[in-house]
C-alpha positions as CSV (number, residue, x, y, z in Angstrom):
1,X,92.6,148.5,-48.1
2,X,95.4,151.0,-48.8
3,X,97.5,148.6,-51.7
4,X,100.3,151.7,-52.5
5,X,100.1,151.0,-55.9
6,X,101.2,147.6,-55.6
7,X,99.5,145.1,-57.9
8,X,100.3,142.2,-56.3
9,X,99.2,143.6,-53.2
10,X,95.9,144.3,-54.7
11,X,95.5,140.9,-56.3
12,X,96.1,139.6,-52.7
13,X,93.1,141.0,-51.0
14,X,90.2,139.8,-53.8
15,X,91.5,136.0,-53.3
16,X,91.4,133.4,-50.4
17,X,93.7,130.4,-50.8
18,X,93.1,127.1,-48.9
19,X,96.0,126.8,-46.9
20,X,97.6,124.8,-43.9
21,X,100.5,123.7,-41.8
22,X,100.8,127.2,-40.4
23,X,104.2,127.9,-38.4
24,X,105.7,131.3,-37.0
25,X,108.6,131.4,-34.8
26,X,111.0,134.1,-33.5
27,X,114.6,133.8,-33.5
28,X,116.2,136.4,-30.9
29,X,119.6,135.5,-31.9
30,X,118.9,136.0,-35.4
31,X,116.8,139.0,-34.7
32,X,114.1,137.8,-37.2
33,X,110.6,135.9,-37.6
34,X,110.1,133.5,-39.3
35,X,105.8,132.7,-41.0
36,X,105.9,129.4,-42.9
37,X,102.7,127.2,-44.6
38,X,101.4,125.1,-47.1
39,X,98.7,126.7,-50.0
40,X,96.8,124.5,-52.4
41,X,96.8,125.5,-56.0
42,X,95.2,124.5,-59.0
43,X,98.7,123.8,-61.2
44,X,102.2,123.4,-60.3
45,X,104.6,126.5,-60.8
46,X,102.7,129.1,-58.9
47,X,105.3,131.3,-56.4
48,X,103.8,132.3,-53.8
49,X,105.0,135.0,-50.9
50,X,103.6,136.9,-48.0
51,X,103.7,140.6,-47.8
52,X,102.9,143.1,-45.0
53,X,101.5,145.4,-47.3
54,X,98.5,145.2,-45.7
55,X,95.9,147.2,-43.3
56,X,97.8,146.7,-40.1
57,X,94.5,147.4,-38.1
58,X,94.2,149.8,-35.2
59,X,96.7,147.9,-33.0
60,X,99.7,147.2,-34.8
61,X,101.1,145.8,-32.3
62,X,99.0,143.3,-31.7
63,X,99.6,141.1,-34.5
64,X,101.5,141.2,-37.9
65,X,99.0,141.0,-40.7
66,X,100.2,139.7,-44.2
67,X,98.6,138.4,-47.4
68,X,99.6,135.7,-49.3
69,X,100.5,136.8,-52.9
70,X,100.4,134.5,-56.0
71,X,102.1,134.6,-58.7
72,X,101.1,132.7,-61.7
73,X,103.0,129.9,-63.9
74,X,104.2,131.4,-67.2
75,X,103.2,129.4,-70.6
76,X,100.8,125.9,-70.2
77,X,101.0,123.7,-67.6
78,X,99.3,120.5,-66.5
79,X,95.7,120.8,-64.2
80,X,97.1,119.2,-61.1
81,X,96.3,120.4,-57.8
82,X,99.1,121.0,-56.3
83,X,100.4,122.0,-52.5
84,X,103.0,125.0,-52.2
85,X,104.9,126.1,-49.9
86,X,105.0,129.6,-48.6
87,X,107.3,131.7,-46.7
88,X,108.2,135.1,-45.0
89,X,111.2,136.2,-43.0
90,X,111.2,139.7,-41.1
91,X,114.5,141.3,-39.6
92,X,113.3,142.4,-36.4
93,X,115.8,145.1,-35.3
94,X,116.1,145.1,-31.6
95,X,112.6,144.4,-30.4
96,X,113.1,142.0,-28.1
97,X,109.3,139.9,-29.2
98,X,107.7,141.9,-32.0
99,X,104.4,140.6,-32.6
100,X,102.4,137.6,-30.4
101,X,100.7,136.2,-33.4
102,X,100.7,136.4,-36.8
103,X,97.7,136.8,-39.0
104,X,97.2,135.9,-42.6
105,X,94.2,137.8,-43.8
106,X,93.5,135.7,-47.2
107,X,94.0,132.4,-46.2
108,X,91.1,129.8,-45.7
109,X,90.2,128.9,-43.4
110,X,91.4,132.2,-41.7
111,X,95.2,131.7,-39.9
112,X,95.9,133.3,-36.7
113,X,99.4,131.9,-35.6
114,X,100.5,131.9,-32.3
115,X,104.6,132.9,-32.5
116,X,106.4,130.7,-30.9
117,X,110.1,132.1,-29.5
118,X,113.4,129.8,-29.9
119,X,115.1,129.2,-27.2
120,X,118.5,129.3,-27.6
């Protein structure tokens, strides 16, 4: 997978992070989408994102692919599993419905989201 250079990018495809409560939706008026879920980490503090930076596959247009990207607590902290949430917000321009689905290629067990369109 092509990473650019980007370390957090690269840290994202070697790990798989158990994950739920998946959610995707499309906002015309806004012009954006919307990814939202739930990861399970080992200690509290982690920040966690999703980035696009990712193999797109031979169909782009079939379905965004993003990996969740984890970024570590700084100094000591407790051993207590802990749920976080994760986000990722995409301006859209003037495609009228971007992707169908979106797909999180490092989550487990494996997330293909259905997007779902607001209606105004």
């Amino acid at each position: 997978m092509a990473t650019n250079g980007d370390p957090a990018a690269e840290s994202a495809d070697r790990t798989s992070y158990e994950c739920s409560g998946w959610s995707a939706r499309f906002s015309p008026s806004e012009k954006a989408l919307l990814v939202t879920g739930s990861c399970t980490m080992p200690t509290p503090g982690y920040e966690l994102s999703l980035s696009a930076n990712v193999n797109q596959g031979t169909n782009p247009r079939d379905a965004l692919r993003v990996a969740i990207v984890a970024k570590p607590p700084d100094g000591i902290v407790p051993q207590v599993v802990t749920e976080t949430p994760v986000r990722y917000e995409h301006d859209v321009g003037d495609d009228t419905r971007p992707w169908p689905r979106v797909v999180v290629v490092n989550a487990s067990p494996p997330a293909s989201i259905d997007v779902e369109e607001e209606v105004a």
